[in-house]
C-alpha positions in Angstrom: 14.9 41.4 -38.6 16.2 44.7 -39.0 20.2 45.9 -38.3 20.1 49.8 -37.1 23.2 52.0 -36.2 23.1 53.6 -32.8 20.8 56.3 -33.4 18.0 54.2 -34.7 18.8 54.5 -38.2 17.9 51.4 -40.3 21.1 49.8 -42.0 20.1 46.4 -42.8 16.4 44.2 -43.0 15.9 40.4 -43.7 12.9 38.8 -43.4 12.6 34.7 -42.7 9.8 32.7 -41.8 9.2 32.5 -38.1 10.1 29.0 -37.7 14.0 29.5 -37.4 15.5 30.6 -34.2 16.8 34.2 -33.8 20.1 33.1 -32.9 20.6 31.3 -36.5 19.4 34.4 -38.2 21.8 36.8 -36.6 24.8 36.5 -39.1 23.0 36.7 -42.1 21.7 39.7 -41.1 25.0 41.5 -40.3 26.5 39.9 -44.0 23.7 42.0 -45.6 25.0 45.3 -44.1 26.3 48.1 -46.4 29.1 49.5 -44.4 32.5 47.7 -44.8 33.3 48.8 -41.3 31.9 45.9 -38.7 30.1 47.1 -35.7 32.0 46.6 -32.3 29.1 45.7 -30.5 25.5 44.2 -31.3 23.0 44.9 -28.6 20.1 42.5 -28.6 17.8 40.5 -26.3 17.7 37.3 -24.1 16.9 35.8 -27.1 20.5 35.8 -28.2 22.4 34.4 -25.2 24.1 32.0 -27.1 27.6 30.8 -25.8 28.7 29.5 -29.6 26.3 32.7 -30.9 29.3 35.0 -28.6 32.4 33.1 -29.8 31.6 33.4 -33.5 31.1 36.9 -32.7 34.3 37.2 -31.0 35.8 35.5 -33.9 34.8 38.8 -35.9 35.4 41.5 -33.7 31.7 42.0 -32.6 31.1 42.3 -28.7 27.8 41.0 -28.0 25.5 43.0 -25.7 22.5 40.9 -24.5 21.2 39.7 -20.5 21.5 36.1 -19.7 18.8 33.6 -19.2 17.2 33.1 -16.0 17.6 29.1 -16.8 21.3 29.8 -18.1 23.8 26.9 -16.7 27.4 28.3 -17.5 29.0 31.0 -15.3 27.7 34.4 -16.6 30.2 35.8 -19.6 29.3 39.3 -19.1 29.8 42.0 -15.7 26.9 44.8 -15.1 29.3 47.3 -17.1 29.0 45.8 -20.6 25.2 45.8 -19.6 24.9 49.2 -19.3 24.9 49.9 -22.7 21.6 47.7 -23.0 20.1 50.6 -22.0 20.2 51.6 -25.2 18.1 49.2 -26.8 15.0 51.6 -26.5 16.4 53.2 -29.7 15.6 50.1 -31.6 12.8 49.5 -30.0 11.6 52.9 -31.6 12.8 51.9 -34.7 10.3 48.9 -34.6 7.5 51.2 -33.8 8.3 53.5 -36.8 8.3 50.5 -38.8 4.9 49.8 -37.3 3.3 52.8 -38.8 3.0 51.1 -42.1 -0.1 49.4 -42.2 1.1 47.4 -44.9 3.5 46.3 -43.2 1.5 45.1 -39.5 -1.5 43.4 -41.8 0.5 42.1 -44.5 -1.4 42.5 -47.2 2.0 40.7 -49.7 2.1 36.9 -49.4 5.1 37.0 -51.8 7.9 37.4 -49.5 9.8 39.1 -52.1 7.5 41.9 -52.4 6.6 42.0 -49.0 10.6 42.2 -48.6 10.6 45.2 -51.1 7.7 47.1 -49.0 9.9 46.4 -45.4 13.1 47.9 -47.5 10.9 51.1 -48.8 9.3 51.8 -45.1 12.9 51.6 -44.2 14.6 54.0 -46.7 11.5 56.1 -45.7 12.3 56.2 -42.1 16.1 57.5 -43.2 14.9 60.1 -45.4 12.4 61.1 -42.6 15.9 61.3 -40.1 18.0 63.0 -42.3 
């Protein structure tokens, strides 16, 4: 999982095994951020439409940006407005892609995830040096 700022700028990358749901993962992720500012808004996918996801979110002054379900029960939390800005999300998409361009990195050649870890955090710092 990887935390970007707006422009597609990488801030933050975790990796987990693929056995734990997105939505448990999501908090970790923004503790391991460098800036001691907190975002006002995460934009993500369906796979975050989490009512207790949302309130904890709330609970730290982070507006979260993601569609609802088709299968969703509850009333919806969120007007078209606050979706607009889901837009957006191609810029992370992008930033996946960059990530992408290190071979390394799509065969995984590391089955120590600490050094696989180190390889994700050097194609990142990489990427910013490429951006600045």
């Amino acid at each position: 999982m990887v935390l970007s700022e707006a422009e597609g700028i990488p801030l933050a990358a975790e990796i987990h095994s693929g056995s734990p749901a997105e939505v448990t993962l999501i908090e970790s992720l923004l503790d391991e951020q460098p800036l001691p500012k907190t975002p006002q808004r995460l934009i993500y996918d369906m796979a975050a439409d989490s009512d207790p996801l949302r309130e904890r979110l709330r609970e730290r002054g982070i507006e979260l940006i993601c569609p609802h379900r088709k299968n969703r029960v509850k009333p919806a939390t969120q007007d078209g407005r606050r979706l607009r800005r889901y837009r957006k999300r191609y810029k992370i998409e992008r930033l996946n892609s960059w990530i992408q361009n290190f071979r390394r990195l799509v065969v995984r050649y590391e089955h120590i995830a600490t050094n696989f870890l180190g390889f994700v955090q050097l194609a990142c710092a990489m990427i910013v040096m490429r951006k600045l």
